[in-house]
C-alpha positions as CSV (number, residue, x, y, z in Angstrom):
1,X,0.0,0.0,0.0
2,X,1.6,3.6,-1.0
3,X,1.7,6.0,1.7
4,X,-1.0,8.7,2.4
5,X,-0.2,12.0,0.9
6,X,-0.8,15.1,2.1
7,X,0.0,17.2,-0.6
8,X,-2.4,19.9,-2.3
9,X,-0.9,19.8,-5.2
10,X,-1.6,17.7,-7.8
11,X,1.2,16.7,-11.1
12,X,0.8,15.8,-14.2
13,X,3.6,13.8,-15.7
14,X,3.9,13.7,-19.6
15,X,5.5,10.7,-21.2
16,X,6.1,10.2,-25.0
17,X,6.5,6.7,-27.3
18,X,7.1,5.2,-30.6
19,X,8.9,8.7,-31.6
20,X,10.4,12.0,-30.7
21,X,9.1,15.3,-31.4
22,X,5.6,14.4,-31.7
23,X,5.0,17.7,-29.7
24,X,4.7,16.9,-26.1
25,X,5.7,20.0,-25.3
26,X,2.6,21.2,-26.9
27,X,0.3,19.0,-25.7
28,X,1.5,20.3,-22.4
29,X,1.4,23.9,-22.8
30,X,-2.3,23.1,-24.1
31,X,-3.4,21.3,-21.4
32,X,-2.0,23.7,-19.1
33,X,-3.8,26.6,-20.8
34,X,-7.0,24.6,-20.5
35,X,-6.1,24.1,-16.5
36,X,-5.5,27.8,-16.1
37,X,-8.9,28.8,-18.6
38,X,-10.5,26.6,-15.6
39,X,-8.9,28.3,-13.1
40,X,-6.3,26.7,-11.9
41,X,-2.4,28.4,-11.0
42,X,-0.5,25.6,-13.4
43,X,3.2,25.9,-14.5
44,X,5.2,23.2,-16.6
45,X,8.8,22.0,-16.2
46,X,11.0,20.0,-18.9
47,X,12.9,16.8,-17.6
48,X,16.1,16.9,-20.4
49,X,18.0,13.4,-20.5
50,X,21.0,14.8,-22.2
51,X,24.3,15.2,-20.1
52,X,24.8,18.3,-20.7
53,X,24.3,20.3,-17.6
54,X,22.2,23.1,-19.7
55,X,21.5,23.8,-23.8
56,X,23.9,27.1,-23.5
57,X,26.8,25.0,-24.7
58,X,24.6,23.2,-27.2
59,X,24.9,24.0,-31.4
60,X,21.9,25.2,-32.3
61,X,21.7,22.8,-35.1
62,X,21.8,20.1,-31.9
63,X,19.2,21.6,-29.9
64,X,17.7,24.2,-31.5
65,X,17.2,27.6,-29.8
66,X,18.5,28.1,-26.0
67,X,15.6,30.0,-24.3
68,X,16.2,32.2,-22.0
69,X,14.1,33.0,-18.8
70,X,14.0,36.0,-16.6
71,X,16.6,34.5,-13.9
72,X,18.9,34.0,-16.2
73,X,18.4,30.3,-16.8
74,X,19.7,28.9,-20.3
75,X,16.8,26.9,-20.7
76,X,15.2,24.1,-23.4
77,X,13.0,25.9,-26.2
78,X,10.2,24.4,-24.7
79,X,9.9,26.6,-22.5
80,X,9.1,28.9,-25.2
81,X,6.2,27.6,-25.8
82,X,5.2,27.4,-21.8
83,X,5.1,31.1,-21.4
84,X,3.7,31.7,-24.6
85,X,0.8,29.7,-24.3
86,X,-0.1,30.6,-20.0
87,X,1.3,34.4,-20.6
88,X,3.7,33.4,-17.3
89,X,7.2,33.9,-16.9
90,X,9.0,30.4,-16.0
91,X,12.7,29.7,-14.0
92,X,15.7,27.8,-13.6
93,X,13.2,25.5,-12.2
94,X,11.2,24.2,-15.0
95,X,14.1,23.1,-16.8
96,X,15.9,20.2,-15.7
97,X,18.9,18.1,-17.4
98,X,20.7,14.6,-16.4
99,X,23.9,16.5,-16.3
100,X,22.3,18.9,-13.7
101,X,21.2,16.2,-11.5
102,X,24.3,14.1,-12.0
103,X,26.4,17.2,-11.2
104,X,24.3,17.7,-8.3
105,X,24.5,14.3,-6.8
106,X,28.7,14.4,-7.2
107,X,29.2,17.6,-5.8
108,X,27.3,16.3,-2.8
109,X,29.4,13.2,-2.5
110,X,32.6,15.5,-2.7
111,X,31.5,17.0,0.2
112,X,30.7,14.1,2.1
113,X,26.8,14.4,2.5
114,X,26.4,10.9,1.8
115,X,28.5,9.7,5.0
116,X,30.8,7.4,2.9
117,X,27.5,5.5,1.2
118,X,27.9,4.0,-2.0
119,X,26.1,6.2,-4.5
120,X,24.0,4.7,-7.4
121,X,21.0,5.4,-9.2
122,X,18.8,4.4,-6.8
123,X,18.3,6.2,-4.6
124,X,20.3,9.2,-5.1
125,X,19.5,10.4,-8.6
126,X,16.1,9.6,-8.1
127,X,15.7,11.2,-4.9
128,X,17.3,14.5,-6.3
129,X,15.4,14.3,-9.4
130,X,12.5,13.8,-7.4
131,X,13.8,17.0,-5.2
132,X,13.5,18.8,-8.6
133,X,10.2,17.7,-9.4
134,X,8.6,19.0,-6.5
135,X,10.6,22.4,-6.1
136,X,7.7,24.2,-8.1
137,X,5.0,22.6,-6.1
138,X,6.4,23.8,-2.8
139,X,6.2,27.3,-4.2
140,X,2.5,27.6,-3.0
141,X,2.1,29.3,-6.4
142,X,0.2,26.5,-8.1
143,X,-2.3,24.2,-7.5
144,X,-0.8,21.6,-10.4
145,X,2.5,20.5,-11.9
146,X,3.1,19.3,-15.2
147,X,6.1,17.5,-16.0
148,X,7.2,16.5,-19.5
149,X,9.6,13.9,-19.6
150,X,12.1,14.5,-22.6
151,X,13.0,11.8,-25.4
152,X,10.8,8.3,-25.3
153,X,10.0,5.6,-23.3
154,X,12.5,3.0,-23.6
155,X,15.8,5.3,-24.2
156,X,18.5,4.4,-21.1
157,X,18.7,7.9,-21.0
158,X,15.2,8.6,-19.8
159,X,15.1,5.3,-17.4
160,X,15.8,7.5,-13.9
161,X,13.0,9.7,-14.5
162,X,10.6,7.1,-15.4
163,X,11.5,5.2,-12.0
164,X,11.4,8.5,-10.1
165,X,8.0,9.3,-11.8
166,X,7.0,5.3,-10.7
167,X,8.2,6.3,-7.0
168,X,6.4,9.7,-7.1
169,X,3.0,7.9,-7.8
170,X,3.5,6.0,-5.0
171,X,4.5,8.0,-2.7
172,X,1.9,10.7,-3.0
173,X,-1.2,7.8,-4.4
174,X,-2.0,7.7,-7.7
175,X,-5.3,10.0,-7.0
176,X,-2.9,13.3,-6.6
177,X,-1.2,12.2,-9.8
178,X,-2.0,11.6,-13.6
179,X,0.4,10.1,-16.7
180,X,-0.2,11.2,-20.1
181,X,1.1,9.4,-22.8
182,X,1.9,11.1,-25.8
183,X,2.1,8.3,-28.7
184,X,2.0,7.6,-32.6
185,X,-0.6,5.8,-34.5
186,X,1.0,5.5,-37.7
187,X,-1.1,5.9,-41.2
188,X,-0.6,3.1,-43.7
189,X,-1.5,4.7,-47.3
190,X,-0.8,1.3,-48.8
191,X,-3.8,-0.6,-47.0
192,X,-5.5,2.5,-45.4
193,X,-5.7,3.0,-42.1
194,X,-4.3,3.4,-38.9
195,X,-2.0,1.2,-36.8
196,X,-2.2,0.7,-33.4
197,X,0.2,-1.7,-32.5
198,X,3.1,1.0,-32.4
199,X,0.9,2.5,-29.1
200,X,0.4,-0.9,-27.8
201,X,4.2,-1.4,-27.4
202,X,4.6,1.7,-26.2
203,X,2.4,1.2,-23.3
204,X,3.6,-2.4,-22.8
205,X,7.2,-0.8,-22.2
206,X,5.8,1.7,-20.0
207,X,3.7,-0.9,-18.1
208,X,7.1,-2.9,-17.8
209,X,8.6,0.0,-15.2
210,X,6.0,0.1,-13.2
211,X,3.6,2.7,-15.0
212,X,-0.2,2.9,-15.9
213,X,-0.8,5.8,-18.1
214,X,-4.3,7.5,-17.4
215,X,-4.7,9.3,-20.5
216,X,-3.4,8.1,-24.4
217,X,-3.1,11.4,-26.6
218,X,-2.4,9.7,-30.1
219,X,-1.1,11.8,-32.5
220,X,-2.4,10.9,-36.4
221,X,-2.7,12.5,-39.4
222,X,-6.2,10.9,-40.0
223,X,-9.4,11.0,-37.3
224,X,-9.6,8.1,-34.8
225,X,-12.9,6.3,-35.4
226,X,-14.8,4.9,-31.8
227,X,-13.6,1.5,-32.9
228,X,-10.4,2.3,-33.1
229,X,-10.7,4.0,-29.5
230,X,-12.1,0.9,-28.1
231,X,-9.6,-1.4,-29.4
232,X,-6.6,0.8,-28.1
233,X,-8.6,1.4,-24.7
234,X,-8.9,-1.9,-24.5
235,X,-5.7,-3.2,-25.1
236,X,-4.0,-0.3,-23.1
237,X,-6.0,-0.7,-20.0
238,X,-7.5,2.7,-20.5
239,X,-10.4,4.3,-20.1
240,X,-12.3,4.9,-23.7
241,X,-12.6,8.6,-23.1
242,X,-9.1,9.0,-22.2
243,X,-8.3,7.9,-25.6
244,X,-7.4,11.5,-27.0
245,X,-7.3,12.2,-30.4
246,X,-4.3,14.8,-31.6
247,X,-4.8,15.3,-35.3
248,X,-2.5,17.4,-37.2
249,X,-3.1,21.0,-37.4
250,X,-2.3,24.2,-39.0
251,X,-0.8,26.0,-36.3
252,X,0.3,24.7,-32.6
253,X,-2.5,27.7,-31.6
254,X,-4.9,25.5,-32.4
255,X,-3.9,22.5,-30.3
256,X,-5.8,23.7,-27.2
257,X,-8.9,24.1,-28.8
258,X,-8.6,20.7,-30.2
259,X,-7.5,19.2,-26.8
260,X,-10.9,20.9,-25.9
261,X,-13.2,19.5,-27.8
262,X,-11.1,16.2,-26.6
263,X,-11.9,17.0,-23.4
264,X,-8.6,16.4,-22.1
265,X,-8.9,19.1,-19.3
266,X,-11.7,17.4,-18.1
267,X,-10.4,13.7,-18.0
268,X,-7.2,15.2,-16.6
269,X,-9.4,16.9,-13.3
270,X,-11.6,14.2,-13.1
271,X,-8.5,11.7,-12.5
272,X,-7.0,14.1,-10.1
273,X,-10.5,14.5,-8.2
274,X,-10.5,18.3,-8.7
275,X,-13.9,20.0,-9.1
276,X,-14.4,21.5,-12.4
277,X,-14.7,25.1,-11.0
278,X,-15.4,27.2,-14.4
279,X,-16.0,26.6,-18.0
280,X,-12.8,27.4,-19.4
281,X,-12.5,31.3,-21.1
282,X,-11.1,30.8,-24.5
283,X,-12.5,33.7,-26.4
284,X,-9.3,35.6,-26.5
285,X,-7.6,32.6,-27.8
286,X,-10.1,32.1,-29.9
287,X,-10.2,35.5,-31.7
288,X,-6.4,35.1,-32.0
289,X,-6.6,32.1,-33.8
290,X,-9.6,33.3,-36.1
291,X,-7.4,36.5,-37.0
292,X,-4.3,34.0,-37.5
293,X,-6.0,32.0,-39.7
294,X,-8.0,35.0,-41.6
295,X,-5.0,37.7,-42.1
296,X,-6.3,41.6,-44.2
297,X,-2.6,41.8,-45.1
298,X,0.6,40.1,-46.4
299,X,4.3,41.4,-45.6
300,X,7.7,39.7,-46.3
301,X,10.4,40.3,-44.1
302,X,13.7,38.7,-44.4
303,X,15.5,36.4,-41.4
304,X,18.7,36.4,-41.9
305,X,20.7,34.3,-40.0
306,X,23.2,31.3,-39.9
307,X,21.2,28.5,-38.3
308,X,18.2,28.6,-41.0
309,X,18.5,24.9,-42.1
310,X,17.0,24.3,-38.6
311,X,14.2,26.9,-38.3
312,X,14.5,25.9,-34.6
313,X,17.1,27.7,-33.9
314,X,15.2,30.8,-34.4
315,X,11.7,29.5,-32.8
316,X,10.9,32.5,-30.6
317,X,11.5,34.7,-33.2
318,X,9.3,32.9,-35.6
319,X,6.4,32.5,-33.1
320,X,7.1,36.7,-32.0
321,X,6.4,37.3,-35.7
322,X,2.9,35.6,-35.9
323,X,2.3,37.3,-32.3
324,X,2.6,40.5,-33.8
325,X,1.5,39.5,-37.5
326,X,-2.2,38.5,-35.9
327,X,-2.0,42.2,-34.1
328,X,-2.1,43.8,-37.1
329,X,-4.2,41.4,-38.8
330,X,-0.9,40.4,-41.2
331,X,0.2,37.6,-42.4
332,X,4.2,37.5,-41.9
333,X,5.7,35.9,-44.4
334,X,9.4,34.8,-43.2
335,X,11.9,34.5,-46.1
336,X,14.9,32.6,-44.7
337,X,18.2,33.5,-45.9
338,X,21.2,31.9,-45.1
339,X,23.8,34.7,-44.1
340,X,26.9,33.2,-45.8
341,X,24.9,33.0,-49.1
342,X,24.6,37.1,-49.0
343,X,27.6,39.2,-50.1
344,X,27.7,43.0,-51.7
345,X,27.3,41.3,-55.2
346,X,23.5,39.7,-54.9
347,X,22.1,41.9,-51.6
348,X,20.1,43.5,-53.9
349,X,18.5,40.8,-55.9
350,X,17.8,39.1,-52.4
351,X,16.3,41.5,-50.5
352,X,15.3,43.9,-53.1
353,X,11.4,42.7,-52.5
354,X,11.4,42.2,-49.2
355,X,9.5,44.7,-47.0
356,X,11.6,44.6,-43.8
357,X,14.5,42.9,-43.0
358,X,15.5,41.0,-39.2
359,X,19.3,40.0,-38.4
360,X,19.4,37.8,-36.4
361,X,21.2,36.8,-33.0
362,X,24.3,34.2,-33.5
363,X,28.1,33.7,-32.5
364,X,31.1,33.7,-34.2
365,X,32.5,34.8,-37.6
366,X,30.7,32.9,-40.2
367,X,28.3,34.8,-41.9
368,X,28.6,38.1,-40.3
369,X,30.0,39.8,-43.7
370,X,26.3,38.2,-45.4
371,X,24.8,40.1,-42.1
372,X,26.7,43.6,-42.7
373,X,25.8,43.7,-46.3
374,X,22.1,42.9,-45.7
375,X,22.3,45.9,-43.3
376,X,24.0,48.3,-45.1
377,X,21.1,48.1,-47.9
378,X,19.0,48.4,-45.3
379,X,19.8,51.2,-44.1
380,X,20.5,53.3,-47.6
381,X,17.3,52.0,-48.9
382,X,14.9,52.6,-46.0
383,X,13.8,49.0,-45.5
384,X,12.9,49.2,-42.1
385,X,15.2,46.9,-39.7
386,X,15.7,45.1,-36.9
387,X,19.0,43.7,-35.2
388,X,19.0,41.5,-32.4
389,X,21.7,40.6,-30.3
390,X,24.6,40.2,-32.9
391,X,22.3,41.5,-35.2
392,X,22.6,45.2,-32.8
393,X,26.5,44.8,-32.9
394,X,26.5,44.3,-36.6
395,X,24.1,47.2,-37.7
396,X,27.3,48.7,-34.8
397,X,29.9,47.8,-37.2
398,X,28.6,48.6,-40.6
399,X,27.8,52.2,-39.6
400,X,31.3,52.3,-37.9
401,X,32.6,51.3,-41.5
402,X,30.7,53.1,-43.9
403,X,29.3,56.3,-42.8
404,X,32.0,56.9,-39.8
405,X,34.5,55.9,-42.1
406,X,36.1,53.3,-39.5
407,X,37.5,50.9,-41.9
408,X,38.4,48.4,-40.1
409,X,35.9,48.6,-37.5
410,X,34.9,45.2,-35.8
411,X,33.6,43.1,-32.9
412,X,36.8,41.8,-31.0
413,X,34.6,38.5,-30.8
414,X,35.7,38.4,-34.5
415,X,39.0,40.3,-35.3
416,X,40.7,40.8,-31.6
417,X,43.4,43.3,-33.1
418,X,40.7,45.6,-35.2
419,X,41.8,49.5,-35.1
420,X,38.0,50.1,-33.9
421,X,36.8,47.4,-31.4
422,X,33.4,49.2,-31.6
423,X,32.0,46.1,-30.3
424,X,34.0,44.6,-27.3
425,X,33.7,41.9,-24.5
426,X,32.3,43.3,-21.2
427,X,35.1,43.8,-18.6
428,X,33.5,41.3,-16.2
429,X,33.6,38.8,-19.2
430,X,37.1,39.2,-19.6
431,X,38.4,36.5,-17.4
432,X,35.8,34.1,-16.8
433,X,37.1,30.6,-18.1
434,X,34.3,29.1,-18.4
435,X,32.0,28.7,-21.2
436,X,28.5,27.4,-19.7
437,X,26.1,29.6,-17.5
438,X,28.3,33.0,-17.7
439,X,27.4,35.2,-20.3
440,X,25.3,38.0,-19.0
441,X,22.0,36.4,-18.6
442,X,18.6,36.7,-17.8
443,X,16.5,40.1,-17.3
444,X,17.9,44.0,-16.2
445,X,16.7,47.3,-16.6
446,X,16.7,49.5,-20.0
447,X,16.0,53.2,-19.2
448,X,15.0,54.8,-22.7
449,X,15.4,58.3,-24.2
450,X,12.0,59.8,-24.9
451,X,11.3,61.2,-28.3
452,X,12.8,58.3,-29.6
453,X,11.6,55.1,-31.9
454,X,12.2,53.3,-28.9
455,X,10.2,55.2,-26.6
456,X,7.8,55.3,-29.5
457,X,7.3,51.2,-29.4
458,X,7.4,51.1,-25.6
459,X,5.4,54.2,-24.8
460,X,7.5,54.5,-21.5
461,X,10.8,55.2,-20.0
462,X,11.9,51.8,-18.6
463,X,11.6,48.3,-19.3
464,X,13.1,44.6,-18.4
465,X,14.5,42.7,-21.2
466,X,16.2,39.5,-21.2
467,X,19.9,39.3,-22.3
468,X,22.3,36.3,-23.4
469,X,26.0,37.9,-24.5
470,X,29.8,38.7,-23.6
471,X,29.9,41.5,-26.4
472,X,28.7,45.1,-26.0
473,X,28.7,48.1,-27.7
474,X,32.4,50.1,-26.7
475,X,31.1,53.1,-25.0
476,X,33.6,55.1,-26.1
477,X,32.7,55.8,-29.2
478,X,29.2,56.2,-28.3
479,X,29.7,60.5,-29.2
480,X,31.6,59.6,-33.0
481,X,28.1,57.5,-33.7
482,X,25.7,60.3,-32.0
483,X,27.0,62.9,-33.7
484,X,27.0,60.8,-37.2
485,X,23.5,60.3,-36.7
486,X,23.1,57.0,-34.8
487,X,21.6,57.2,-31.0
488,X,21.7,54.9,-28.2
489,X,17.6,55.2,-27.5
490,X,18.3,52.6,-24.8
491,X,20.7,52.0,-21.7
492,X,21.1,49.9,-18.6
493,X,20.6,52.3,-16.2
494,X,23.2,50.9,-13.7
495,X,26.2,50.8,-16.1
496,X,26.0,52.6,-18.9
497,X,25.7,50.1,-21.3
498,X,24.0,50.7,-24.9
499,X,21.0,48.5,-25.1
500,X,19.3,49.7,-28.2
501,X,20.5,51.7,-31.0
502,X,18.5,53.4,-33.7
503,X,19.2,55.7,-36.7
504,X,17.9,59.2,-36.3
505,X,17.5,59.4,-40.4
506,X,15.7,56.4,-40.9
507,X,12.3,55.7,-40.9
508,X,12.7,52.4,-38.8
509,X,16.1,51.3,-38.2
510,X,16.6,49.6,-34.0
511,X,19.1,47.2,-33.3
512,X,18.8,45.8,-29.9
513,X,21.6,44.3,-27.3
514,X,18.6,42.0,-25.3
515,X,16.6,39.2,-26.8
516,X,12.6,40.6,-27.5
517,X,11.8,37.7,-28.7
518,X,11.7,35.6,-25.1
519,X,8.7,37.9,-23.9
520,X,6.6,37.6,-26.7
521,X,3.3,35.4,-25.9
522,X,0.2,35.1,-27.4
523,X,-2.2,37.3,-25.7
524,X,0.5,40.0,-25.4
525,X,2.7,40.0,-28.3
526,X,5.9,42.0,-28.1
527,X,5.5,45.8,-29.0
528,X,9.4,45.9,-30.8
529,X,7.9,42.9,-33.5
530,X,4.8,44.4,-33.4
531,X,6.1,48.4,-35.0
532,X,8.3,46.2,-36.7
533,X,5.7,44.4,-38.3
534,X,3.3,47.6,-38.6
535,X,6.3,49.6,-40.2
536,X,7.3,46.5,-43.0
537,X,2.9,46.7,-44.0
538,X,3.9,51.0,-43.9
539,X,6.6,50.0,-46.6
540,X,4.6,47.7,-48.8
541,X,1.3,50.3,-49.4
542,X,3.9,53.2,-49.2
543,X,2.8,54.8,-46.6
544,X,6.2,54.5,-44.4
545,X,7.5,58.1,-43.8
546,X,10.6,59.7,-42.3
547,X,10.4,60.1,-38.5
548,X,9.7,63.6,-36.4
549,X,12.5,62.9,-33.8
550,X,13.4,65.1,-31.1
551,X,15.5,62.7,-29.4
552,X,18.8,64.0,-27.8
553,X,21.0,61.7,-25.5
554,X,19.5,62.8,-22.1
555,X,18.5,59.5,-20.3
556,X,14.7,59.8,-18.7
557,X,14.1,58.9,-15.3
558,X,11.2,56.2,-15.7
């Protein structure tokens, strides 16, 4: 018999089979939406079975985007989607990896806290990743947990947090917990139909560590018929209505509303014996998605960047766009461009149509000429722009080089012994030897000039943006670029640093140091992407015009 628990709050642990990325992160954002529609205070967290102790050291070609949350946690892209879909900031805390728990459990052993025991598996990495799990839950902030549980069942990887999960069930009794299983059933074209024997090994495996999953969510690309319900209910030990249907859609948007008419919210409460409370609210959701899916306008705007084989990389950015597209009822359509393909030769032919154009954030030297030329015709053509991150710092550099007349003028990052280090590392950078977790991270102040673009997005003085860099713009020739007509609109108020930059001769031209992207959510899209997106639909009906700027270099006390 498990012990009695005493907990009030109830978790929800999210397991996937057959395949990877078949979108459990979604399925869990979308349940949790439902949850909190209903009332409830829900968070998610991401169990990660990869080694590494977090994604920052991770290519993005091997991981995607690193996401970035308010404490300064380099965090799985997942939780991306978390705080776009509830509208709530997350933490270091809903993001765990093997190689944080692992490097948890040795440096604990180093100092002795095990009394000389042998350490193993179990119990010590389960009892820490157990420790994890529950660290949101004893918040007091929520009334449920969700926990997705990376990779599938079945990879040695994953095996400790399926046993903790199996322990966790036990210990608390099964009524304060609930396992969704996020599997494939498989389309045959050649004989027509579905197959559900993929699902039924899943679950078998799953059953074979101790595991009954409550709810099935099968994703297809065709509807499930009743019979076909019954049949994997049946041989899954489920019930019938916790057979859950996840058909392909359009847009992830919509993946909550489906889950709705699924009723997953309700099996979900009913298995945690929670009372219904409301019916959830979805009309806000529901008008974004009708205004997603019925767009007025069109715009192009170019992403140019050097991870664009793996649109991943960029995912926040991508999602910010369609934030701010559905705000002014546009359709954003993203032209990827691979920044080592661009050169002063064919800028023109590239980007010639497009009606704004994004550089995007990155590291190192390849592809950052691609990025200065796609700037520089920016800027002498008027295509309204937007630099992020080492986007900022290039839009730093080209002005440095052709309108300053700095010829050389670099980012040390890329040419250490440049006459013009206009971009540099920070001084507290400078002698930090290690790579992971020590970039400036997470979110600080911007205090921003009024009479400004900047101030003209924001509509106020100060803001908190999240940051992930060693480079900055140098300071010291912040007066050369004033004076030649570009302004720092933008600076951290307790050092000095430039934060955003903008052209004073330019109808929309703002590179920024800090990431917009990681604030954008769905109900209240970032205002940088939205002007952005309102200025690019000014330049295709001609109807963008030169800006009225008063702007001196006077920060304004917010």
């Amino acid at each position: 018999m498990s012990p009695v628990s005493t907990t009030s709050v109830r978790y929800v642990f999210v397991t996937g089979g057959v395949t990877s990325s078949l979108g459990k992160g979604i399925i869990s954002a979308s349940l949790a939406k439902l949850l909190q529609a209903r009332g409830y205070r829900v968070t998610i967290q991401k169990l990660d079975p990869y080694i590494n102790v977090d994604p920052g050291t991770l290519n993005p070609y091997e991981h995607g985007e690193c996401f970035v949350t308010n404490d300064g946690a380099e965090t799985d892209l997942d939780l991306g989607h978390y705080e776009r879909f509830l509208n709530i900031p997350t933490s270091q805390s809903n993001n765990v990896t093997t190689g944080r728990i692992y490097q948890t459990v040795i440096n604990r052993e180093r100092e002795g806290a095990y009394l000389g025991k042998t350490v193993q598996v179990i119990p010590h990495i389960t009892d820490e990743i157990k420790r994890r799990i529950k660290l949101l839950g004893e918040t007091g902030e929520y009334d449920i947990v969700i926990t997705e549980i990376g990779g599938t069942v079945g990879d040695i990887e994953s095996l400790p947090y399926i046993e903790s999960v199996r322990q966790m069930i036990w210990e608390m009794g099964s009524s304060n917990a609930a396992v969704i299983h996020l599997t494939l059933l498989p389309y045959l074209s050649t004989t027509g139909e579905l197959k559900t024997k993929p699902t039924q090994h899943s679950v078998k495996m799953l059953l074979e560590y101790g595991i009954q999953p409550d709810v099935l969510v099968c994703r297809t690309e065709k509807p499930v018929s009743n019979d076909l319900r019954r049949k994997i209910a049946l041989f899954c030990n489920v019930n019938i209505n916790a057979v859950i249907e996840s058909i392909d859609a359009s847009t992830i948007y919509e993946v909550p509303l489906l889950m709705l008419k699924e009723q997953l919210d309700k099996v979900i409460i009913n298995k945690l014996k929670l009372p219904l409370k409301q019916e959830p609210d979805m009309l806000a959701w529901k008008d974004f998605l009708g205004k997603l899916k019925n767009p007025v306008y069109e715009v192009r705007i170019a992403l140019i960047g050097k991870y664009i084989e793996l649109k991943d990389a960029y995912k926040s950015i991508a999602e910010s766009f369609i934030h701010a597209g559905v705000s002014n009822e546009c359709k954003v359509k993203l032209e990827w461009i691979h920044s080592e393909k661009l050169d002063a030769g064919n800028v023109k032919s590239t980007l010639g149509s497009m009606h704004a154009i994004l550089v995007a954030p990155g590291f190192g030297e390849r592809g950052i000429e691609g990025k200065i030329a796609a700037i520089r015709f920016a800027r002498e053509n008027k295509i309204p722009f937007l630099g992020i991150c080492l986007g900022m710092q290039c839009a730093v550099v080209e002005f440095a080089r052709n309108v300053l007349g700095f010829a050389d003028a670099h980012s040390t990052e890329v040419s250490p012994e440049s006459n013009y280090p206009v971009i540099d590392m920070m001084e507290d950078q400078k002698d930090i030897q290690h790579k992971g977790g020590t970039m400036r991270l997470g979110e600080f102040p911007c205090s921003i000039v009024k009479g400004t673009k900047a101030y003209h997005v924001y509509g106020k003085s100060k803001v908190m943006e999240r940051h992930r860099h060693r480079y900055e713009f140098n300071s010291k020739y912040l007066s050369d670029f004033e004076k030649g007509g570009m302004i720092a609109s933008g600076i951290n108020p307790d050092n000095g640093l430039v934060e955003m930059v903008e052209l004073k001769n330019h109808p929309w031209f703002i590179g920024v140091q800090f990431h917009p992207e990681y604030k954008s959510t769905v109900l209240h899209p970032h205002p940088l992407f939205v002007r952005f997106v309102k200025a690019a639909l000014d330049k295709s009906n001609g109807t963008l015009q030169e800006p009225k700027s008063d702007a001196t270099a006077v920060i304004v006390n917010s």
